[in-house]
Structure formats: structure tokens, C-alpha cells
N, C-alpha and C positions, 0 to 999 in steps of 0.2 A: 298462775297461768289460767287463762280462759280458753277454754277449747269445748267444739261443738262437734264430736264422733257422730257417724252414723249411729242408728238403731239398731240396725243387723249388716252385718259380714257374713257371705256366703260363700262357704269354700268346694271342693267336691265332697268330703266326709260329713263335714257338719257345719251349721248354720249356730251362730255367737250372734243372741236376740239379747234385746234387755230383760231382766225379770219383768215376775210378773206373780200378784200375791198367787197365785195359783200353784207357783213353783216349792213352796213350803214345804211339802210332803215328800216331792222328788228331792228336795235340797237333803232335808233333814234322814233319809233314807241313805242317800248315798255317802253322805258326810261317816254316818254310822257306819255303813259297810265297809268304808274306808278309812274308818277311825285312825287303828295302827299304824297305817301308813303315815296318813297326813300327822300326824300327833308328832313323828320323827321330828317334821321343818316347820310345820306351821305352828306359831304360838297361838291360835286361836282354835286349833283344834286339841285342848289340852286336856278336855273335856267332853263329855258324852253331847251332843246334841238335841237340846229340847224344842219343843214351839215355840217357846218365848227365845231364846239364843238367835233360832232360824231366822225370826220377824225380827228379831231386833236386827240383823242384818239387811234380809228384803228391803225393810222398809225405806232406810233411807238409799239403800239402792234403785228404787224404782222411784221417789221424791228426788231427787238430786244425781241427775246422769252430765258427766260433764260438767261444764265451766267452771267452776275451779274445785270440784269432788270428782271423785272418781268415776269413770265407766266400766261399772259389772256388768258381765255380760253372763249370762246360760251358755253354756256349750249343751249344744242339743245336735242328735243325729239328724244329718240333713232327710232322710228315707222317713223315719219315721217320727221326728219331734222329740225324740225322747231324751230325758235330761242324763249328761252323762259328764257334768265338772262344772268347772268357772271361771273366767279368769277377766283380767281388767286392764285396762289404761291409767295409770294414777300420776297425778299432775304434784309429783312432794321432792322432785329432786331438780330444780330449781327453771327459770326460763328457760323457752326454748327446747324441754327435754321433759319426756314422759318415761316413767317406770312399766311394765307389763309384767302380769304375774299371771297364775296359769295352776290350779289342778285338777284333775281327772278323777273319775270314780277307777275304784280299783280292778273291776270287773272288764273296765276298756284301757286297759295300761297297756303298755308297749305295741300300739295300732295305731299309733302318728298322729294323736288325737291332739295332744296337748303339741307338738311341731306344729301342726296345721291351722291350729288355733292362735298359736304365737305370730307364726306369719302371717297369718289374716290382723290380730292386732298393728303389727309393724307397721303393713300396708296401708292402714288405716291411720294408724298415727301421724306417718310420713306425709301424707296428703293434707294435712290440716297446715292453714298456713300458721306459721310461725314455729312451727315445730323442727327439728333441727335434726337431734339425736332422740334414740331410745336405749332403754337400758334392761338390761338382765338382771336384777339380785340374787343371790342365791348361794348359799353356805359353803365351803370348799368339799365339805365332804359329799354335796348333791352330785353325785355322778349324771343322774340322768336329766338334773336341769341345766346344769353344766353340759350334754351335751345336747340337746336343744339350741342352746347358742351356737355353738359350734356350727351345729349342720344347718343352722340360719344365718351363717358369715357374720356373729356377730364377733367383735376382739376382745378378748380381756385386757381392762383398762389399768385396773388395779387390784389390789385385794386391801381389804380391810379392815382394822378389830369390828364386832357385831358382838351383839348381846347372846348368851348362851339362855336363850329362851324356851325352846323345842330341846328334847332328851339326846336327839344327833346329831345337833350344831356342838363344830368344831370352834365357836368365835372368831371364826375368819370368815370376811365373806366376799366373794368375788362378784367385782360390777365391769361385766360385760355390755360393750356397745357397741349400737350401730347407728348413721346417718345417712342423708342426705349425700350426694356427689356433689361439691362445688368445684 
């Protein structure tokens, strides 16, 4: 899929820009901060975060936005700029249909940061022509990504075996969607 997102989504809380090498120090800070947490779902947080890890990420997020790579985005506080998660657009589950994925420093968890930020993804998805559906992944035992969809009217579609990657994936993972009205 070829697809051309905006640069930034503004929502009332916070403003989802593209990186920027400048983001290193905030990434690699709050990844830390939030290790335990993230370390539970994400495979890529399985490990401490270095500079080299952080850029090796950055980089080709800020080289390659869109057309058929992903769009990372910064969740940054719309008041003051400051970095506080990430989340993306990613063009890997097949035409017509984009994935979004979505976390939060741990210090701004349950403050509608990561809802707000999903809907603003959606929104932006939706708008791109050729784009149809979006989709939620997210392990059965994610209660609170699981309900992000929810409170975003997405359905769950299916559930499915997933790799037992992260220490609290149950191997099952739920793919939640949502679309277009035709």
C-alpha cells in the first residue's frame, strides 16, 4: 500500500508530529521509564534502551514516513511539546487496510492520551484515499488496548494464534476493526 499521512494531527491533548533526531533523549527516557510496562506487550521493548537501539529506530522513522513504511509518529503534549509515547500507521495487513499501534510513557497512562491519539490516527487513516478499514492488534490479555477499541467503536473481528513474544502475551491476539460507511 502507498499511502501519504499528514505530518501532524492535532487533537485537544496532544499534537502526533513525525520524529525528529532531536527526539532521542526524550524517546530513549521514557522507553526506560516505562520499561516494565511496555516489556509485558511489546517485543521490542525486551531490553534496556540504548542510543544506538533509540536511532536505530529514529532513523528510518524520520527517512521513510509513509508510502509503503510505516508512519511514526511522537505523541507530544499539545501545551507544551513534550514527548510523552508513539504510536503509527503501518501499511503490513494487506490493501486497502492500515494497522495503528499506540504507547504511552508511563507517567501519562490512564489520561486518554493513547484514545486520543488512536482516534486522531483513525481519522487520518480514513481520509486517505484507498484506505477502507483500520485495525487494532493487540494480545487478549491487553485489557486496556482492548479497550481503546472499544471506546473508539472499533468490533472485534477475530481472534487469533500470535507469537508468545513479550512475558504477557497470552498467544492469542485480537484484531479489532473499524471502516469507512458504504
Amino acid at each position: 500500500m502507498d499511502f501519504h499521512p499528514p505530518d501532524e494531527l492535532r487533537g485537544e491533548t496532544v499534537t502526533l508530529r513525525r520524529y525528529r533526531l532531536t527526539d532521542g533523549a526524550a524517546v530513549k527516557d521514557a522507553i526506560a521509564a516505562s520499561l516494565d510496562s511496555l516489556r509485558a506487550w511489546m517485543p521490542w521493548a525486551q531490553s534496556a534502551p540504548t542510543d544506538e537501539s533509540v536511532m536505530a529506530f529514529l532513523q528510518p522513522a524520520i527517512e521513510h514516513f509513509g508510502g509503503d513504511a510505516p508512519a511514526n509518529y511522537a505523541i507530544t503534549l499539545r501545551e507544551t511539546g513534550q514527548f510523552v509515547g508513539g504510536c503509527g500507521l503501518m501499511p503490513r495487513i494487506g490493501p486497502g487496510a492500515l494497522e495503528i499501534g499506540y504507547w504511552v510513557h508511563i507517567a501519562y497512562r490512564r489520561r486518554g492520551i493513547a484514545t486520543e491519539s488512536a482516534r486522531l490516527l483513525v481519522n487520518a487513516a480514513l481520509a486517505l484515499p484507498g484506505t477502507l478499514s483500520v485495525e487494532i492488534h493487540c494480545d487478549q490479555g491487553n485489557i486496556a488496548s482492548a479497550g481503546i477499541a472499544r471506546t473508539l467503536d472499533f468490533r472485534l473481528d477475530r481472534v487469533v494464534p500470535d507469537a508468545l513474544d513479550a512475558p504477557a502475551k497470552t498467544g492469542r491476539s485480537m484484531i479489532w476493526t473499524t471502516g469507512r460507511s458504504v
